[in-house]
C-alpha positions as a printed NumPy array, in Angstrom:
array([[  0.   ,   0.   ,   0.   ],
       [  1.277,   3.55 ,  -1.096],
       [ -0.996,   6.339,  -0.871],
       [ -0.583,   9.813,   0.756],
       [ -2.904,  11.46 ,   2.886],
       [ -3.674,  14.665,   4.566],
       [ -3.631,  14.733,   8.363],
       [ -5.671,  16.87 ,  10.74 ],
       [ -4.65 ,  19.524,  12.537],
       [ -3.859,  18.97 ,  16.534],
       [ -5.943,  21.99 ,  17.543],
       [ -6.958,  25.786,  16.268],
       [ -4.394,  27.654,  14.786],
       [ -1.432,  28.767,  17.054],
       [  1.552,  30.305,  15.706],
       [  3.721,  29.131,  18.716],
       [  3.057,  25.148,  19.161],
       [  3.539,  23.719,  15.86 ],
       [  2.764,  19.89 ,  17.127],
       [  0.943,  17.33 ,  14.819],
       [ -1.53 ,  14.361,  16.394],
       [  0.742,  11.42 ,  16.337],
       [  0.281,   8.819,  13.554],
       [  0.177,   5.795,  14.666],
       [  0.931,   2.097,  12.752],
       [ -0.445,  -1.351,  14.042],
       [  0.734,  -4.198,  11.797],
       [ -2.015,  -6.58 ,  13.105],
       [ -0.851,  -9.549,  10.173],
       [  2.784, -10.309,   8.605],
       [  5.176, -12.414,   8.118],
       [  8.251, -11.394,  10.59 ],
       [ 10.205, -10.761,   7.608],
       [  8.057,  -7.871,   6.238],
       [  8.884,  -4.14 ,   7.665],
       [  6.151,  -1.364,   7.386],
       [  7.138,   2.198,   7.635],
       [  5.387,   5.456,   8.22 ],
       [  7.049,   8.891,   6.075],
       [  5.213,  11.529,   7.256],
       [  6.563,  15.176,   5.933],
       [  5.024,  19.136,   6.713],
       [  2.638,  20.484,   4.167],
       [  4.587,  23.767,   4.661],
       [  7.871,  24.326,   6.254],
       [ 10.87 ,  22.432,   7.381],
       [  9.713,  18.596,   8.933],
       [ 11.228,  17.214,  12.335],
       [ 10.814,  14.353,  13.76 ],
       [ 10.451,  13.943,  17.961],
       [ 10.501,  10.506,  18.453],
       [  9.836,   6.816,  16.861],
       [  9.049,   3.911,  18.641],
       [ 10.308,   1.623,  16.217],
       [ 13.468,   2.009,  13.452],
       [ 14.259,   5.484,  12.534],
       [ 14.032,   5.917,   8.594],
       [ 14.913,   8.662,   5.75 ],
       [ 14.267,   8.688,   2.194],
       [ 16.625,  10.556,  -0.117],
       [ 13.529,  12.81 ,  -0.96 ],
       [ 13.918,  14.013,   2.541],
       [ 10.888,  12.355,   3.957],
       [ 11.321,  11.201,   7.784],
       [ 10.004,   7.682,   8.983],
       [  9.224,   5.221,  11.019],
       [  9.397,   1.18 ,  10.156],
       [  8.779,  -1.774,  12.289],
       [  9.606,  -5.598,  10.946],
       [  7.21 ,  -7.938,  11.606],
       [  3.793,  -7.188,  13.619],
       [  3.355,  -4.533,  16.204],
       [  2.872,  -0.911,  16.804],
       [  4.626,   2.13 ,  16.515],
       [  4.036,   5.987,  16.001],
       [  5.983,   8.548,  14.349],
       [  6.1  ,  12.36 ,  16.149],
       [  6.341,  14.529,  13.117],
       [  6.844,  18.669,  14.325],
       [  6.158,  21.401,  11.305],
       [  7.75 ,  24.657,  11.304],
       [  5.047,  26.422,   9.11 ],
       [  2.109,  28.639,  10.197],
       [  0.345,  25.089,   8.745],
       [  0.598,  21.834,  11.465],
       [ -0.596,  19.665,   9.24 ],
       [  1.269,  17.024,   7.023],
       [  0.906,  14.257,   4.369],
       [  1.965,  10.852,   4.791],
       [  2.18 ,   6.805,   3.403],
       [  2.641,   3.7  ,   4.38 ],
       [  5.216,   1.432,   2.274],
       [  5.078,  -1.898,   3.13 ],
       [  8.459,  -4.31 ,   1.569],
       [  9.39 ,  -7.898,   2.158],
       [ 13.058,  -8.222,   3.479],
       [ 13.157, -12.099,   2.323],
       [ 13.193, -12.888,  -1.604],
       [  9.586, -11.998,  -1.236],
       [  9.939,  -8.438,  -2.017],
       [  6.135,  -7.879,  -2.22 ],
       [  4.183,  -9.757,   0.661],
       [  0.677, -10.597,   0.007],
       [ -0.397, -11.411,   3.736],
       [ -0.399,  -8.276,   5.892],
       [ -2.89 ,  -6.433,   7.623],
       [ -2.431,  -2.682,   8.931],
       [ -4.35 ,  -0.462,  10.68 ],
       [ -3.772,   3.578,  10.812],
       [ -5.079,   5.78 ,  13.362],
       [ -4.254,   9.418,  14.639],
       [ -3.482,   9.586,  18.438],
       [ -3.139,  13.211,  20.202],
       [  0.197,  13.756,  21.772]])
């Protein structure tokens, strides 16, 4: 699954706390050999990341991430330095085995307030 997605904002405007709700990641279903990560990145301004619970990640497009191998939970804190605190995000989901494209996962996504 690859698909990006707006995320709400963590409360009215306030040019002084620039926090995001915290995505959060359950792999309910997968083979231990399959990693899921979160990229999460600001709709305006410069990203930062304040803490992972699982494997810190970063794509050469300058995304920041999140990944955890096998099933579990984990959340990504994403911080936005714009006047906006709200960001896009996807899941990418990758076999580590000669499997590069498991078939037998189950996710689920939620938004969790910080």
């Amino acid at each position: 699954m690859n698909s990006g997605c707006p995320l709400p904002f963590l409360s009215a405007y306030d040019p002084f706390d620039k926090r995001t709700q915290l995505p959060k990641t359950t792999v309910v279903k997968a083979d231990p050999t399959t990693e899921v990560c979160f990229f999460g990145s600001c709709d305006y301004g410069v990203t930062n990341r304040s803490g992972c619970t699982g494997a810190s990640a970063h794509l050469e497009e300058g995304m920041l991430g999140c990944c955890i191998t096998g099933t579990g939970t984990f959340m990504t804190g994403i911080v936005c330095d714009g006047y906006s605190p709200s960001i896009s995000g996807f899941i990418v989901v990758k076999g580590l085995s000669q499997d590069c494209h498991p078939d037998n996962y189950e996710i689920a996504f939620s938004i969790s307030d910080p």
